[in-house]
C-alpha positions as CSV (number, residue, x, y, z in Angstrom):
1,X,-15.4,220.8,156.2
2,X,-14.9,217.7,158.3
3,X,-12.4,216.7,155.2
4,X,-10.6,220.2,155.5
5,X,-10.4,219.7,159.6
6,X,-9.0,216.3,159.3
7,X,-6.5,217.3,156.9
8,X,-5.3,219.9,159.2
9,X,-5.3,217.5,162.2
10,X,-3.1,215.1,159.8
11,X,-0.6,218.2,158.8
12,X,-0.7,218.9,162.5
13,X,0.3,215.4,163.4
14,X,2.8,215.0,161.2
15,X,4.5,218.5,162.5
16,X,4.7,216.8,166.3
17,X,6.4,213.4,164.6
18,X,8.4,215.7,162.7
19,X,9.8,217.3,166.0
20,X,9.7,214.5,168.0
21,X,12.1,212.7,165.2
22,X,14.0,215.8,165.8
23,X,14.3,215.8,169.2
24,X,15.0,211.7,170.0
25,X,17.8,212.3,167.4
26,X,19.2,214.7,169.5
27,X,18.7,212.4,172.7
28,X,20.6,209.9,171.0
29,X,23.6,212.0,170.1
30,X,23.6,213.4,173.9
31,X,23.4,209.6,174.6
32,X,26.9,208.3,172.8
33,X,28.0,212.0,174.1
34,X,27.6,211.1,177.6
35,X,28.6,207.3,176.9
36,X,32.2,209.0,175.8
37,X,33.0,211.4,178.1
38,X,32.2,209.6,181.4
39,X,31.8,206.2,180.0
40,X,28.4,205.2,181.6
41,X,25.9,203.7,179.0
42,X,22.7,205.5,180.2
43,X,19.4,204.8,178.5
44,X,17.4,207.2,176.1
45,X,14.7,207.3,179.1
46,X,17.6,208.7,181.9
47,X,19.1,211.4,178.8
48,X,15.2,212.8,178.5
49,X,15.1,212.7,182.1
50,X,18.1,214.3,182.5
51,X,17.1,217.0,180.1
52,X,13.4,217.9,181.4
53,X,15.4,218.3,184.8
54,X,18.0,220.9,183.6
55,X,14.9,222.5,181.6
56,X,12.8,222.7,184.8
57,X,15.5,224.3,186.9
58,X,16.3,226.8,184.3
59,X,12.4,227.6,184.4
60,X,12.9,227.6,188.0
61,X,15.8,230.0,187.8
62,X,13.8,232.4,185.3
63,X,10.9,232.4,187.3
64,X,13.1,233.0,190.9
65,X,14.6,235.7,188.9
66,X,11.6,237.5,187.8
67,X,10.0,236.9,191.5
68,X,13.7,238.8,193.1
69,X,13.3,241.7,190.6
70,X,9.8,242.1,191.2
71,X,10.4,241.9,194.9
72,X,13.2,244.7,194.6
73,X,10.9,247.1,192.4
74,X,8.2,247.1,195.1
75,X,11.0,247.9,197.7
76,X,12.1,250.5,195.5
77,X,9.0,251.7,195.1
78,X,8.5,251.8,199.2
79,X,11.4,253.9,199.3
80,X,10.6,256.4,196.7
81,X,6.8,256.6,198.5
82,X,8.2,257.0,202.1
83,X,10.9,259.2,200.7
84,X,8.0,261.3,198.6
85,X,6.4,261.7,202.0
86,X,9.0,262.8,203.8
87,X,9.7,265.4,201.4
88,X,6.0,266.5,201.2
89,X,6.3,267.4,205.3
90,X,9.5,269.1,205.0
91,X,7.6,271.1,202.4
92,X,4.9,271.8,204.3
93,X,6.8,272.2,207.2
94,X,8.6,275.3,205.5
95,X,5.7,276.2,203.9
96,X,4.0,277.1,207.5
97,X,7.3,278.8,208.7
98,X,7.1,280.9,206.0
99,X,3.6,281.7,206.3
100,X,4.4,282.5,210.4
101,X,5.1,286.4,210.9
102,X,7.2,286.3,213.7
103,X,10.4,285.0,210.9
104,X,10.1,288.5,209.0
């Protein structure tokens, strides 16, 4: 058992390096990238940084997102309550005018 959990800890292990391989050689090609269009010669360490910046404010921009459209379905929701309301007195109003003998 402790054989079996070790070998999926290994398997595991080897998946991160696997990606992280993955990832640094796609740091690297955004590295000489940057290095030929604007000519700077920026580090592996500023590209990641960089990177985990743009990810963050797209997180932030998905999560701002998700606030503003829960923020306008409560409004709408307000509006279809007060306007539910105001249709249920109007209702009731006619219904008591139409109960009141002195309109026949």
């Amino acid at each position: 058992m402790i054989r079996e959990q070790n070998n999926n800890n290994l398997k595991y292990l080897n998946e991160i390096k696997q990606e992280m391989a993955y990832y640094m050689k796609e740091v690297k090609e955004l590295t000489e990238q940057i290095k030929k269009i604007s000519g700077k010669e920026l580090e592996e360490k500023e590209v990641l940084q960089l990177l985990y910046k743009k990810e963050y404010n797209k997180n932030l921009g998905i999560a701002q997102d998700r606030n503003r459209l829960i923020n306008n379905m409560a409004r709408l929701g307000m509006r279809l309550a007060k306007s539910g309301r105001e249709k249920n007195q109007e209702l009731k109003r006619l219904q008591v005018l139409l109960k009141d003998p002195s309109i026949c």
